[in-house]
GUTI-581860 format. One record per residue: residue number from 1; z, x, y of N, C-alpha, C, O in turn. Coordinates in steps of 0.001 Angstrom, whole numbers. Example, Ala and Ser with C-alpha at 12.3 -4.5 7.8 and 13.67 -1.06 7.14 Angstrom:
<recs>
     n       nzz       nxx       nyy      cazz      caxx      cayy       czz       cxx       cyy       ozz       oxx       oyy
     1      7800     13190     -5690      7800     12300     -4500      7800     13200     -3300      8465     14236     -3319
     2      7080     12850     -2250      7140     13670     -1060      7870     12900        30      8039     13409      1138
</recs>
This chain:
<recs>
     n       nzz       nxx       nyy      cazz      caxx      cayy       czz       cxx       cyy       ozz       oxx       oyy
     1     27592     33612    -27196     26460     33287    -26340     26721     31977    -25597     26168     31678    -24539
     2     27807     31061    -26386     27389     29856    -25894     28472     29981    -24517     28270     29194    -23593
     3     29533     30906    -24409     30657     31249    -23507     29815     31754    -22426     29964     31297    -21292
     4     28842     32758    -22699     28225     33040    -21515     27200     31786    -20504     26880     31851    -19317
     5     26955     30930    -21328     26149     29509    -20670     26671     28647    -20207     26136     27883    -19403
     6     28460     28525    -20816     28964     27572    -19568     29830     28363    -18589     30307     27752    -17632
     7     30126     29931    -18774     30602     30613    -17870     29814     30735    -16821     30393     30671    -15737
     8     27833     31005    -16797     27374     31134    -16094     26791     29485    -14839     26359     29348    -13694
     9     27239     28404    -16262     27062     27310    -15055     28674     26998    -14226     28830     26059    -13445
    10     29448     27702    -14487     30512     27115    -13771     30983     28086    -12835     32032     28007    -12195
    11     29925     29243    -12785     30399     30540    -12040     29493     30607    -10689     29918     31114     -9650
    12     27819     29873    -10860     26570     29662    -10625     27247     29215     -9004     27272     29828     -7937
    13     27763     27831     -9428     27768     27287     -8166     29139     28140     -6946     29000     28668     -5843
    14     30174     27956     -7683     31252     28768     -6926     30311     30009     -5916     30662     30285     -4769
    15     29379     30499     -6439     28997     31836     -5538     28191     31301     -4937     28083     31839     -3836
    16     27324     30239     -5105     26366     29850     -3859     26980     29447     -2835     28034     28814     -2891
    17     26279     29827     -1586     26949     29204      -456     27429     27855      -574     27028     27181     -1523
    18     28338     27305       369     28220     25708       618     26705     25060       819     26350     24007       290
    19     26229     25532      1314     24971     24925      2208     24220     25005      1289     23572     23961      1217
    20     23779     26164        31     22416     26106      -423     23231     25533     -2013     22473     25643     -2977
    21     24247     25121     -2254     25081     24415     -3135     24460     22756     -3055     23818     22014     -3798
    22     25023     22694     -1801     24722     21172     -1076     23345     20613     -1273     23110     19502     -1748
    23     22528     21416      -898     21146     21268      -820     20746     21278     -2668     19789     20620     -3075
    24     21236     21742     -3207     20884     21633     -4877     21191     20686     -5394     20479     20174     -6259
    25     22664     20038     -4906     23162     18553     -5562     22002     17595     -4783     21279     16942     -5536
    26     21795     17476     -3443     21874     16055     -2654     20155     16028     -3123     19601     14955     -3363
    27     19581     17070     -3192     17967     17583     -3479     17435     16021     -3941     16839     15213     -3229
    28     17854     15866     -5384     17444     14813     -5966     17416     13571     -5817     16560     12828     -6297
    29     18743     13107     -4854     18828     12057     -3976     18234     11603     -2604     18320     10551     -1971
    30     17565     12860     -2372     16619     12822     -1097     15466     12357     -1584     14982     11382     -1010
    31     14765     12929     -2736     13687     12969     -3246     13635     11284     -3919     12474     10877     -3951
    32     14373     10551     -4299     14846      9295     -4984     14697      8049     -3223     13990      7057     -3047
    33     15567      8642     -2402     15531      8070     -1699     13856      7876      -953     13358      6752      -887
    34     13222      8933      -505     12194      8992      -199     11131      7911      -982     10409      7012      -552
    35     11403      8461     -2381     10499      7161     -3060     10539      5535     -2923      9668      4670     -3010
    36     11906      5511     -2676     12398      4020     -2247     11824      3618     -1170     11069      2654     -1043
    37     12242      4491      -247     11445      3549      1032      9965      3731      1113      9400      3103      2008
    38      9336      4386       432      7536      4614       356      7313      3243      -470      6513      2371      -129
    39      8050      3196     -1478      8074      1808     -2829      8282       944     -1243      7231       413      -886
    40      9110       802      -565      9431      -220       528      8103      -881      1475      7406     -1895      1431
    41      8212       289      2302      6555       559      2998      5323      -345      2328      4738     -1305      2831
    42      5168       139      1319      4343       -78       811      3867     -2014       184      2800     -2624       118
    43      5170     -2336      -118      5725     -3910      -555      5270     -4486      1190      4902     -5660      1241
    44      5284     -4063      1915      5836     -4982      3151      4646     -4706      3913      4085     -3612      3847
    45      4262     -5600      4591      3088     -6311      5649      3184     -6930      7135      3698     -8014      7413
    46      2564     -5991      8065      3119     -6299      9047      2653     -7464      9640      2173     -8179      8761
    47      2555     -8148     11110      1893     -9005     11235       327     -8777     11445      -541     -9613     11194
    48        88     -7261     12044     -1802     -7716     12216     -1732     -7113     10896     -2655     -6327     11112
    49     -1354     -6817      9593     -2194     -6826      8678     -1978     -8250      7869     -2649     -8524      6874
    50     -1191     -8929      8288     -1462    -10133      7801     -2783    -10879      8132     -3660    -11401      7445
    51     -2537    -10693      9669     -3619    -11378     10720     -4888    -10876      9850     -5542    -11729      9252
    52     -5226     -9607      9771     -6350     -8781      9058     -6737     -9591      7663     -7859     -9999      7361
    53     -5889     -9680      7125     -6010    -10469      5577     -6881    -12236      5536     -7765    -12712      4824
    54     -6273    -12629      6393     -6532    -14260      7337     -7685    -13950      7565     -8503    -14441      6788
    55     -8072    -13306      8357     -9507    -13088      8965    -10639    -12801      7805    -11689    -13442      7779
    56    -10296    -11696      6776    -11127    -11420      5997    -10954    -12767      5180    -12131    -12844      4826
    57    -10327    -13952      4584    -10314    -14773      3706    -11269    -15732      4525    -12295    -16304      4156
    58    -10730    -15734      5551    -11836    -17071      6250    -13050    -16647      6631    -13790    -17606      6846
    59    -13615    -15491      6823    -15019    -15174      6917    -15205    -14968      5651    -16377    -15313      5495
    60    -14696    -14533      4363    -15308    -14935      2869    -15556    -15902      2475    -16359    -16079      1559
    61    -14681    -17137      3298    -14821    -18442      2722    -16333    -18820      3510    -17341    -19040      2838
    62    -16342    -18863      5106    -17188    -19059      5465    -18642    -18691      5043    -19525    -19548      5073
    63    -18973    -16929      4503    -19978    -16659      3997    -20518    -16982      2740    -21470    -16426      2194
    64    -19685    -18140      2221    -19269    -18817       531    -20209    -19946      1028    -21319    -20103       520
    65    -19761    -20696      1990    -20272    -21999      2549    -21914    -21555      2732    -22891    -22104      2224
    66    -21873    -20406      3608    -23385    -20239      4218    -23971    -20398      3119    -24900    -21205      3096
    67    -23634    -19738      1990    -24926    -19005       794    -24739    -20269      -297    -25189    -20331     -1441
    68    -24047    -21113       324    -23905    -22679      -596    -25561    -23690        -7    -26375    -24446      -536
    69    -25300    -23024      1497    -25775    -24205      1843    -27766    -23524      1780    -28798    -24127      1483
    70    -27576    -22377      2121    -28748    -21690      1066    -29612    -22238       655    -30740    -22627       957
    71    -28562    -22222      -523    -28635    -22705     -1747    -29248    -23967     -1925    -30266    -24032     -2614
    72    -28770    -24980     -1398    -29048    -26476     -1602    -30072    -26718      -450    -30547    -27853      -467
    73    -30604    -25738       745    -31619    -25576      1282    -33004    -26284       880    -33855    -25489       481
    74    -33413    -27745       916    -34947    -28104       122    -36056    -27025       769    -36785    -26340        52
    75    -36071    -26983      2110    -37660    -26188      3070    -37281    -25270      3767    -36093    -24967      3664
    76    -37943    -24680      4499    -37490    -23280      5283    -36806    -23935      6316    -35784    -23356      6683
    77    -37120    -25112      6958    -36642    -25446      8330    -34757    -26365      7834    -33975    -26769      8694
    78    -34618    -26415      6983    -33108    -26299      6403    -32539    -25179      6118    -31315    -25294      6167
    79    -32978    -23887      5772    -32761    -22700      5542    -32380    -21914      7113    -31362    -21288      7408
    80    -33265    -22129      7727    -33347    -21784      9331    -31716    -22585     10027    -30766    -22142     10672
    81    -32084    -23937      9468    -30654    -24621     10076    -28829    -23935      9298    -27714    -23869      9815
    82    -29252    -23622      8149    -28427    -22544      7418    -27691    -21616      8442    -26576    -21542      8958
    83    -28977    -20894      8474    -28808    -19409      8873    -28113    -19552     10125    -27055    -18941     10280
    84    -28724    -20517     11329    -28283    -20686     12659    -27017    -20956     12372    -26308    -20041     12790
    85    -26294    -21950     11752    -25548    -22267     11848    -24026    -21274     11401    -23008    -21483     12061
    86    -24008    -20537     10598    -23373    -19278     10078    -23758    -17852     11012    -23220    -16795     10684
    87    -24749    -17886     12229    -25147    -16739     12512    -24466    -16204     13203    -25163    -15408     13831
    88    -22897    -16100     13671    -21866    -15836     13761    -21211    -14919     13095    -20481    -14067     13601
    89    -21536    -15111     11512    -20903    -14722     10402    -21355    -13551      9650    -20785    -13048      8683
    90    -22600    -13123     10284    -23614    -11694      9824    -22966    -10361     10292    -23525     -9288     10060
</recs>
């Protein structure tokens, strides 16, 4: 039995074409490669999504400040000066 299992892997490929031979070895190295550069893609940042990132940190920071100053707001007419002043940032 065990003659017929390496007769049939060493007989397997000889009869496949070149082409659908080829395509059975390289298969896995396509599939390897593909993952690499998606793993790649994925690591790497272009410039407007940098730009994008910048923008969202400084309007978080800014809406940090507004709801600080809120906060430490004594009367409505400091609250009002709050709001005006961040109303950019809504």
């Amino acid at each position: 039995m065990r003659v017929y299992s390496i007769l049939s892997l060493v007989l397997v490929p000889s009869l496949l074409s070149g082409c659908v031979a080829s395509k059975i070895v390289t298969a896995p190295f396509r599939a390897a490669g593909t993952v690499v550069e998606t793993a790649v893609d994925a690591t790497t940042q272009t410039q407007s999504e940098r730009e994008e990132d910048l923008g969202r940190q400084v309007l978080a920071e800014r809406k940090k400040q507004r709801d600080l100053c809120l906060d430490e707001a004594q009367n409505k007419q400091e609250r009002r000066n709050c709001k005006d002043a961040y109303k950019r940032d809504d």
